[in-house]
C-alpha positions as CSV (number, residue, x, y, z in Angstrom):
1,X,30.5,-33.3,-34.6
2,X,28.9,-29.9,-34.4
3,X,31.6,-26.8,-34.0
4,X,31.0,-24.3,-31.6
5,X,29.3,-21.9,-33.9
6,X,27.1,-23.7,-35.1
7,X,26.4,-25.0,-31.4
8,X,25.8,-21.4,-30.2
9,X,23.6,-20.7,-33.1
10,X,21.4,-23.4,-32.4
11,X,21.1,-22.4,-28.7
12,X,20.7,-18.9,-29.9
13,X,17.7,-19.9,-31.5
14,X,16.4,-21.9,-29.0
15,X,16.4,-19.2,-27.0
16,X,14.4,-16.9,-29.6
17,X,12.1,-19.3,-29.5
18,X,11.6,-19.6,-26.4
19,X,11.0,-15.8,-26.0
20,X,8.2,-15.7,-28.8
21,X,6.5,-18.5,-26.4
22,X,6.9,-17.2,-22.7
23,X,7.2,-13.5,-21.7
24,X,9.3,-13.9,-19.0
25,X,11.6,-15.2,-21.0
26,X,11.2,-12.5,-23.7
27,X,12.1,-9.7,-21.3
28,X,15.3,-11.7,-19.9
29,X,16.6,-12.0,-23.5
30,X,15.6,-8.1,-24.4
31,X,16.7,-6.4,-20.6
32,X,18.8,-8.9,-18.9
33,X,19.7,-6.0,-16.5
34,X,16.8,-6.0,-14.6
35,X,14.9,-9.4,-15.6
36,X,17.0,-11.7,-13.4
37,X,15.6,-15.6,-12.3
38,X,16.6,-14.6,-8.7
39,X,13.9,-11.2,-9.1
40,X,11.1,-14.3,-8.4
41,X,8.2,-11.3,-7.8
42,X,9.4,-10.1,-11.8
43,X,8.9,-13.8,-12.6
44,X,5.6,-13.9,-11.0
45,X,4.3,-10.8,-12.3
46,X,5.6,-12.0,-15.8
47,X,3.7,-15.2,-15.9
48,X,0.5,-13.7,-14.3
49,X,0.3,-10.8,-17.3
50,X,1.5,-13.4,-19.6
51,X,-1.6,-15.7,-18.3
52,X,-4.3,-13.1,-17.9
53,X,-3.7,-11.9,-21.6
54,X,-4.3,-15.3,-22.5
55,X,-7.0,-15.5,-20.8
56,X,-10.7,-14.7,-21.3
57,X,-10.6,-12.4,-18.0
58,X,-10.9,-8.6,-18.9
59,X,-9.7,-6.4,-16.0
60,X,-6.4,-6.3,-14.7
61,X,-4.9,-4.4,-11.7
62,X,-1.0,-4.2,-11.2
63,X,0.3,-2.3,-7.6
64,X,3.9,-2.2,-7.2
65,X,6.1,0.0,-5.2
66,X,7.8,2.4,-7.0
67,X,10.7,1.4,-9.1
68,X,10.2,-1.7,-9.3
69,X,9.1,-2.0,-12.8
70,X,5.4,-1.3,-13.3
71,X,5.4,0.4,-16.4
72,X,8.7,-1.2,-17.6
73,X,7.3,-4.5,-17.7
74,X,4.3,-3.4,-19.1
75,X,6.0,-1.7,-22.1
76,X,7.3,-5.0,-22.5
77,X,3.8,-7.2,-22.6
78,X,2.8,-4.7,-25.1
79,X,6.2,-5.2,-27.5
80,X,5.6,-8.9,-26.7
81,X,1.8,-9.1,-27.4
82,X,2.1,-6.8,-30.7
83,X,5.3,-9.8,-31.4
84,X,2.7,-12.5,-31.3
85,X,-0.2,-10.2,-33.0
86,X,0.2,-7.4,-35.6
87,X,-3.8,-6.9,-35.2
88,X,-3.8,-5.6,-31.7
89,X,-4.6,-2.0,-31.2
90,X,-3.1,-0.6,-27.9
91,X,-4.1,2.7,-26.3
92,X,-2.7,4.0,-23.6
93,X,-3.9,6.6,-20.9
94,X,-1.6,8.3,-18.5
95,X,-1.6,12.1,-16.4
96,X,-0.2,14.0,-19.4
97,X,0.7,13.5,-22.6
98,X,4.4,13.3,-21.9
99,X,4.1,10.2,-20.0
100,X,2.0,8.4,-22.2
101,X,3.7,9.3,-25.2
102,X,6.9,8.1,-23.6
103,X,5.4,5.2,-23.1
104,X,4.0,4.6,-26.4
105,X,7.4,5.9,-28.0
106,X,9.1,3.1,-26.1
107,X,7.4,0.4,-27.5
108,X,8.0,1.6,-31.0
109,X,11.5,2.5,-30.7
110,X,12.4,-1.6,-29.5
111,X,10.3,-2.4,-32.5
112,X,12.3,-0.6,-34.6
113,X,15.4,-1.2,-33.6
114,X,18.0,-1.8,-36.0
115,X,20.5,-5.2,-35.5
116,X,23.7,-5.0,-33.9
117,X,26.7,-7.4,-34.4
118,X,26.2,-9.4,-31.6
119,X,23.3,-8.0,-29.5
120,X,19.7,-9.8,-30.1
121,X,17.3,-7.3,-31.7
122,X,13.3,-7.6,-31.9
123,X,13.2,-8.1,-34.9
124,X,15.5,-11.6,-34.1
125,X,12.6,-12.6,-31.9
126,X,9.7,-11.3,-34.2
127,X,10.6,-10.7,-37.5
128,X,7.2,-9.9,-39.1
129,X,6.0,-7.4,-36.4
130,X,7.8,-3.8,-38.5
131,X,6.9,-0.3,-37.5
132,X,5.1,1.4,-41.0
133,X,6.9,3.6,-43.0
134,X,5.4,7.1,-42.5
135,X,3.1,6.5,-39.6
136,X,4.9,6.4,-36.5
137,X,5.0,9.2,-34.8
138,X,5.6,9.2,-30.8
139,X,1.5,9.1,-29.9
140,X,0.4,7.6,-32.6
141,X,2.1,4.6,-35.0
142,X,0.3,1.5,-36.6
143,X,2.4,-2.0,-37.7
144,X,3.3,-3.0,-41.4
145,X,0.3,-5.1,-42.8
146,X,-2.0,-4.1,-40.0
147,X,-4.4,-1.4,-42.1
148,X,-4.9,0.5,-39.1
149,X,-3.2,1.9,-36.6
150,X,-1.8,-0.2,-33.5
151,X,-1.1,2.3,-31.1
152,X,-2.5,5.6,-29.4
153,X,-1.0,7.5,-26.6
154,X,-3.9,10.0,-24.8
155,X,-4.6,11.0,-21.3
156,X,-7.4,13.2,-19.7
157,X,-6.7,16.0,-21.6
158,X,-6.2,14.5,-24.7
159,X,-8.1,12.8,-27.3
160,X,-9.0,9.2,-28.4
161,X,-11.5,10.2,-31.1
162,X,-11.3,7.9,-34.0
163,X,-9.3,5.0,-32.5
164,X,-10.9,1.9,-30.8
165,X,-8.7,-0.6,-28.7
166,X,-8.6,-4.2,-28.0
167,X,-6.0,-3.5,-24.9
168,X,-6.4,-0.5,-22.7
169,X,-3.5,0.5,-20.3
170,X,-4.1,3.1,-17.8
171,X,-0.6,4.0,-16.7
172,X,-0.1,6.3,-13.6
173,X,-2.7,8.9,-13.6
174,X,-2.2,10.1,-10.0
175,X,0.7,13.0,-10.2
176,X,1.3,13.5,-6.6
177,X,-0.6,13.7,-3.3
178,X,-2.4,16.9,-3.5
179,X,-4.7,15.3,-6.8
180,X,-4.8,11.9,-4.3
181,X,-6.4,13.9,-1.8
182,X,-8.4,15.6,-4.0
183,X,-11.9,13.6,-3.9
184,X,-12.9,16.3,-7.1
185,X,-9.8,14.9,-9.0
186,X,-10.2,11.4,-8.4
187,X,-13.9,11.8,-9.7
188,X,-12.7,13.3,-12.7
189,X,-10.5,10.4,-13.6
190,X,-13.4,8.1,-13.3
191,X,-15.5,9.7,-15.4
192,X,-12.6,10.3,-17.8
193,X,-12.7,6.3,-17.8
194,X,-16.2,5.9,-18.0
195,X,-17.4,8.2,-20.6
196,X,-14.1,8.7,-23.0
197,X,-11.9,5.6,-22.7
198,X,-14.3,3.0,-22.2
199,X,-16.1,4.2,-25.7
200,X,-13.1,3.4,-27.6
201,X,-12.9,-0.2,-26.6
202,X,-14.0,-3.6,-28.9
203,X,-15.5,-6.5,-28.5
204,X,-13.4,-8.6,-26.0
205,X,-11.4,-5.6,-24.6
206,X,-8.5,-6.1,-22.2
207,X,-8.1,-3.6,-19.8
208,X,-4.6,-3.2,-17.9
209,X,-4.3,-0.8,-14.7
210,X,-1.0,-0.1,-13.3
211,X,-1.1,2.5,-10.7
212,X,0.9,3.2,-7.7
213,X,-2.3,3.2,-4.6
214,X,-3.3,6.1,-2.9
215,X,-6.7,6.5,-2.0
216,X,-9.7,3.5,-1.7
217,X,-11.3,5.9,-4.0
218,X,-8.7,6.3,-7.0
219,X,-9.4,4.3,-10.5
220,X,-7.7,1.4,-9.2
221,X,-9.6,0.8,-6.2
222,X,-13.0,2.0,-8.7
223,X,-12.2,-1.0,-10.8
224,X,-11.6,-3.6,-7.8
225,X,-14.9,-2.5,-6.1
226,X,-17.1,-1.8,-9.4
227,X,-16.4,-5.1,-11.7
228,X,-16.3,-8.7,-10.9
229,X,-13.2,-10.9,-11.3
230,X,-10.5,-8.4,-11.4
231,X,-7.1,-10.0,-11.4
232,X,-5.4,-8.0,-9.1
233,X,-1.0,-8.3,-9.0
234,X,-0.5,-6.6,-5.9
235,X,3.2,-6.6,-4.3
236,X,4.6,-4.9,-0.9
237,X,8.1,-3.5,-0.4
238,X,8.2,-5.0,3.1
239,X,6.7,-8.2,3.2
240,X,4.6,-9.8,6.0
241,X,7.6,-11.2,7.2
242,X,8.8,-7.9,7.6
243,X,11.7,-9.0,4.6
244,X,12.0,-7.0,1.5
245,X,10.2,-7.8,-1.6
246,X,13.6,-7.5,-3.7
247,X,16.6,-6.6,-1.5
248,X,18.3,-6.5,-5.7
249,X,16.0,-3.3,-6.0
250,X,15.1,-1.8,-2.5
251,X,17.2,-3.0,0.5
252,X,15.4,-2.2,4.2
253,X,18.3,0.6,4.7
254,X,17.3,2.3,1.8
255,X,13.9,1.7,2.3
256,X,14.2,3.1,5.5
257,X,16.2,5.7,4.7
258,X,13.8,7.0,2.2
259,X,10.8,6.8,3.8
260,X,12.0,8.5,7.2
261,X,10.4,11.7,6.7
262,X,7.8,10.7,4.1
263,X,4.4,11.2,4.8
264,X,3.1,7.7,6.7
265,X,0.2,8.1,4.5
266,X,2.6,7.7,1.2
267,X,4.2,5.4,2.6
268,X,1.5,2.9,3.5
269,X,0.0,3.6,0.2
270,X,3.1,3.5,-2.4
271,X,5.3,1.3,-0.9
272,X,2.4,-1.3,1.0
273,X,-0.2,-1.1,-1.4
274,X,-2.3,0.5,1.7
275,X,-4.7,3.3,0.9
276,X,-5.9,6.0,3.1
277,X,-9.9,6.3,2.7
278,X,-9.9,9.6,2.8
279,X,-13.6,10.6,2.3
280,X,-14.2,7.8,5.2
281,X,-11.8,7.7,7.3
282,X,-12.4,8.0,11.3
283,X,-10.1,10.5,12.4
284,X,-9.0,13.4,9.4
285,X,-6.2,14.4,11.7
286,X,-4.5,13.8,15.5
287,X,-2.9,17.2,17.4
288,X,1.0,16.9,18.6
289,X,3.3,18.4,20.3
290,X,7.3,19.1,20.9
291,X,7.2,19.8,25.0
292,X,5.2,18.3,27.4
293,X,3.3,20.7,29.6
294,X,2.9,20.2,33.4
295,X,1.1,17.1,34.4
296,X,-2.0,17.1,36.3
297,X,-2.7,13.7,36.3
298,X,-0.8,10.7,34.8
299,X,-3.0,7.4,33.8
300,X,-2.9,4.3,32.0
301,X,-5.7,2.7,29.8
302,X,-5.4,-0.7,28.8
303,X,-7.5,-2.9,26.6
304,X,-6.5,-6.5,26.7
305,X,-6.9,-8.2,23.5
306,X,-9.8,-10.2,23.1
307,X,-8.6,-13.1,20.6
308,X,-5.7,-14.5,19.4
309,X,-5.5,-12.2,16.5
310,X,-6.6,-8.9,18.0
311,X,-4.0,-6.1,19.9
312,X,-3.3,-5.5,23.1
313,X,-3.3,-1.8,23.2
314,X,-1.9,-0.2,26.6
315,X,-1.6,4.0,26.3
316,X,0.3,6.1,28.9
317,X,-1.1,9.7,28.7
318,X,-0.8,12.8,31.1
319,X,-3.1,15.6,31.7
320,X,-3.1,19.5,31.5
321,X,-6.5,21.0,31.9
322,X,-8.7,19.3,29.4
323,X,-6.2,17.8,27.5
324,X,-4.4,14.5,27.2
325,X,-0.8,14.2,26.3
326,X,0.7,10.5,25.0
327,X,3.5,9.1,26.5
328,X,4.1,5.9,25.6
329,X,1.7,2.3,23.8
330,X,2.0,-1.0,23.5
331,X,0.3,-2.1,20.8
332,X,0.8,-5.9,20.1
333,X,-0.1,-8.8,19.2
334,X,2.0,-10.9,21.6
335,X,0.6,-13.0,24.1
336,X,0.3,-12.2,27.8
337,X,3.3,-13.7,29.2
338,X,5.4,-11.1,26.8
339,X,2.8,-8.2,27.6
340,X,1.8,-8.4,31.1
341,X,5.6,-7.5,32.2
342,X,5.7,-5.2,29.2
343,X,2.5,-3.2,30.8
344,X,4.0,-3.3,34.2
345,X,7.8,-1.8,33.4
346,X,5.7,0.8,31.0
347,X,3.6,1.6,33.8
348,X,6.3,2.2,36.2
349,X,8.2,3.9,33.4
350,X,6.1,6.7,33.4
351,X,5.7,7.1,37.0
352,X,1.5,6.4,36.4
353,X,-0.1,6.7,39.3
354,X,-3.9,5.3,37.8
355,X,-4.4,2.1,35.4
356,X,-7.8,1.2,33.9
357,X,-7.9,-2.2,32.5
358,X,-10.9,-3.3,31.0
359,X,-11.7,-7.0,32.4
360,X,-13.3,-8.4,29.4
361,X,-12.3,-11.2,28.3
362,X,-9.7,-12.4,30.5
363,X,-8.7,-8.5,31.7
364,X,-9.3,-9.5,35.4
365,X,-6.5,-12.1,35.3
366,X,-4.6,-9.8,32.7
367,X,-4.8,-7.5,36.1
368,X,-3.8,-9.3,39.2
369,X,-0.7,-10.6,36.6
370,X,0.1,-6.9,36.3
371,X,0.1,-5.9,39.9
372,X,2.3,-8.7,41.1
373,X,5.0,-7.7,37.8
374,X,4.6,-4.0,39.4
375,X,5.3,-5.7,43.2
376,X,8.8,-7.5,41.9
377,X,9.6,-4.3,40.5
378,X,9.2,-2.4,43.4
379,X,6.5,-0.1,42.5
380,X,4.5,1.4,45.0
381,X,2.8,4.2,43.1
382,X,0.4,3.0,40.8
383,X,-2.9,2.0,41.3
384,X,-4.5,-1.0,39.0
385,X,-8.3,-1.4,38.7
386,X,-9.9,-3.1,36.6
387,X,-13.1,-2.6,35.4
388,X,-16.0,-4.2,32.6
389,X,-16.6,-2.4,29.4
390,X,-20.8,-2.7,29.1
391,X,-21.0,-0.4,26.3
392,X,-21.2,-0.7,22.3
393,X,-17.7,-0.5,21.5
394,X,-18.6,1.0,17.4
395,X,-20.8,3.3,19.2
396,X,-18.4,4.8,21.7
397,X,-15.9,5.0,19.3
398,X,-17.7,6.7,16.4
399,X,-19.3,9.2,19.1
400,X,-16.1,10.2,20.5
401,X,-14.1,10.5,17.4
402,X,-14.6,14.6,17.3
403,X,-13.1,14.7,21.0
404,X,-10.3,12.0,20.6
405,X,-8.9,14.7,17.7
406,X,-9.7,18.0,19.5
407,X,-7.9,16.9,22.8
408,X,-5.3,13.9,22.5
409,X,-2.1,15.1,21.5
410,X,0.4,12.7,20.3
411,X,4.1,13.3,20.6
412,X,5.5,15.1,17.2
413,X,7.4,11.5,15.7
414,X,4.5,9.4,17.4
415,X,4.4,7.8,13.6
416,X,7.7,6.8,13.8
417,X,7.3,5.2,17.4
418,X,4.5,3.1,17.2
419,X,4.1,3.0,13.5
420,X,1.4,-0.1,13.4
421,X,-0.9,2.2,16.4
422,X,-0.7,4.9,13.4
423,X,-1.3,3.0,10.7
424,X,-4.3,1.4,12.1
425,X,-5.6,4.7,13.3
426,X,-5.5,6.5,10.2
427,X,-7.4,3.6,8.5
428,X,-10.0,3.2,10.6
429,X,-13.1,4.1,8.3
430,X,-16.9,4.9,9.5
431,X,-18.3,2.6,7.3
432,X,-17.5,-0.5,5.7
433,X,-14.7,-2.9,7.3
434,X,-12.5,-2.4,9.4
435,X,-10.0,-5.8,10.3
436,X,-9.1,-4.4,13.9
437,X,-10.5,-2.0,16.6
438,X,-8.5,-2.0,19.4
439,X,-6.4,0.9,18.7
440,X,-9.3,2.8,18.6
441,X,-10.9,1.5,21.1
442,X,-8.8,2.0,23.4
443,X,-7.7,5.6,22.3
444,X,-11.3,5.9,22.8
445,X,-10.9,4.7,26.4
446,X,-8.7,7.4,27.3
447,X,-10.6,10.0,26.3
448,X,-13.5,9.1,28.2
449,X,-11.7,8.5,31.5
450,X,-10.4,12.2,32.2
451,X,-9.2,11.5,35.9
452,X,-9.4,9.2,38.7
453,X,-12.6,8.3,40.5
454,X,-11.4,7.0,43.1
455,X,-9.0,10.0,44.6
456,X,-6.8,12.2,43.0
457,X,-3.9,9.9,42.3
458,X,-1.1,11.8,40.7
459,X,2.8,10.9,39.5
460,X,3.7,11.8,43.8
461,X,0.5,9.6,45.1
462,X,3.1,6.8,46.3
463,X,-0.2,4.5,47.6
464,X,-0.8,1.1,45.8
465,X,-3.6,-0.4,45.7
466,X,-4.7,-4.2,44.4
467,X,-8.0,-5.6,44.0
């Protein structure tokens, strides 16, 4: 019968085994703290690295929201790799020096590690992968029995003369949103990549990017546009669902909490894995205000939604002068028995006194369903006509773009409010793809209807008219 110790010892090393087979398992033996079975996007991301290294694939992109363990797990493939194969040489590239070095000096201080009564050690799991004696410093440090060294840590101002790699890893070379939105910076980093790092590479190269997203044209996005089957790990802190990738890591109050104030655009692009395309984009910036001036006119412009996966997008606005203030939008993807009240109790909301409704594709009907909403609630002040929309819509809305920014003005938190309306107005690019219109479309709308043509109907007018 076999006693407990030597029972635990035998599990033990099943379990070492185990580790030196599958990575996943390796970092749940080596940082059981944060590699947990019930983390299933760590186990995911595990088994793709573990796969793509494996592989014959070359290019790798990794997009995570911050602190939830990028580089972590990536200092761990490298421990595990150089584990399985002394021969691997490793260079990684990062902002600065400090970071990559930190990096690198990760890697070799788990390697090194001395045992400890009772805690597993690296050298438990891979006992013939040992640091050299007198050639390991922080940056730069090669294996016993290797005859070269394994490891560099460089960055753009740095040097990688004299070292070639089988595995690349570019690690966070974006410091903060000014060199994001700095077309001249990203431009450097690619040709850093181009003409420095990719010279140090061998035959059969891997090459690893983790980077948190910012613009479509940082190194990340580069790489996905530039080279053919890119694996591409690519998570969201909220997920379609609108539940959190790891509630373990980043709960929705937190999320929420943190990204309050945060620029949208940082928060589309770290935590949703959403870049801005800045260079492209439509519209560089939208005009807001704190107080609403006098009202001339107030209006409604409504664009029903066209199929079953476009918006409805209905805008409330008043005018001063020349300019047009929001007050409220729907912007939904709901169907018409949610949105045809919705429309109405907006409309009567805001005491409109003129809607346009464009009668495309079922906007007529859209109509008449709005007026007789607007008759059960009682209102008698706004008048509904609807109308059809003969001109190109990409047309109208590229030509208008300059006005739409010089004289809509959104309220000060309008982000906040209607938070998919921003986000797909802040992505909308000039050229190239865009997945929805309607939000500028009818933004669009509004600017080109300035007041009523059919008599000066105003928040007192208390006339209604059908048609």
């Amino acid at each position: 019968m076999i006693n407990n110790k030597v029972k635990e010892e035998l599990i033990k090393q099943a379990r070492l085994e185990l580790a030196r087979r599958d990575f996943f398992e390796y970092c749940k033996l080596t940082a059981p703290d944060f590699y947990k079975d019930d983390r299933l996007f760590l186990k995911d991301m595990c088994n793709q690295l573990q796969d793509f290294y494996e592989s014959k694939d070359r290019f790798l992109v990794i997009n995570l929201p911050p602190r939830h363990g990028k580089s972590r797990t990536a200092s761990k493939l490298v421990e595990w790799i150089l584990g399985k194969n002394t021969k691997e040489k490793i260079m990684t590239g990062s902002y600065n020096e400090i970071l990559s070095g930190t990096f690198a000096k990760s890697v070799r201080d788990e390697i090194a590690s001395e045992k400890t009564e009772g805690i597993i050690a690296y050298s438990d799991i891979f006992p013939n992968t040992k640091i050299k004696y007198g050639e390991s410093s922080a940056n730069k440090w090669a294996l016993e029995g290797s005859g070269q060294a394994n490891y560099l840590a460089t960055s753009p101002k740095g040097t990688a003369t004299g070292f070639g790699c089988t595995i690349m890893i570019i690690d966070d070379l974006i410091k903060n949103v000014e060199e994001a939105y700095n077309e001249n910076t990203l431009q450097k980093q690619i040709d850093w990549f181009n003409n420095t790092m990719l010279s140090r590479t061998e035959t059969g190269f891997k090459l690893i990017i983790i980077m948190t997203r910012w613009a479509n044209g940082d190194l990340a996005g580069y790489i996905l546009e530039n080279y053919n089957n890119v694996r591409h790990i690519n998570y969201k802190a909220v997920k379609d669902d609108g539940t959190m990738l790891c509630d373990d890591i980043l709960n929705k109050e937190d999320y929420l909490l943190k990204t309050k104030n945060m620029n949208k655009d940082i928060v589309y692009a770290n935590y949703q894995q959403d870049p801005i395309d800045v260079k492209n984009r439509l519209y560089s910036a939208f005009k807001t205000y704190d107080k609403l001036p006098p009202a001339h006119y107030i209006m409604n412009y409504t664009d029903t939604a066209d199929e079953g996966k476009d918006y409805l997008c209905s805008i409330d606005y008043q005018m001063y002068n020349n300019s047009y203030y929001i007050l409220d939008v729907i912007y939904t993807q709901d169907s018409m028995e949610i949105t045809e009240p919705a429309v109405a109790e907006m409309l009567t909301k805001d005491h409109v006194g003129y809607s346009n409704i464009e009668s495309n594709n079922g906007g007529r009907g859209f109509a008449r369903n709005v007026i007789s909403n607007l008759r059960k609630l009682g209102n008698r002040h706004t008048n509904v006509r609807w109308f059809h929309q003969g001109e190109n819509k990409m047309a109208r809305i590229l030509s208008n773009s300059t006005g739409v920014m010089n004289n809509i003005y959104f309220p000060i938190n309008w982000e906040d409010k209607w938070p998919e309306f921003a986000k797909h107005l802040k992505h909308y690019v000039r050229t190239g793809k865009n997945q929805h219109d309607d939000a500028e479309d009818c933004l669009t709308g509004v600017y080109e209807n300035p007041k009523p043509k059919n008599g000066n109907m105003t928040m007192t007018n208390k006339s209604f008219v059908s048609m």
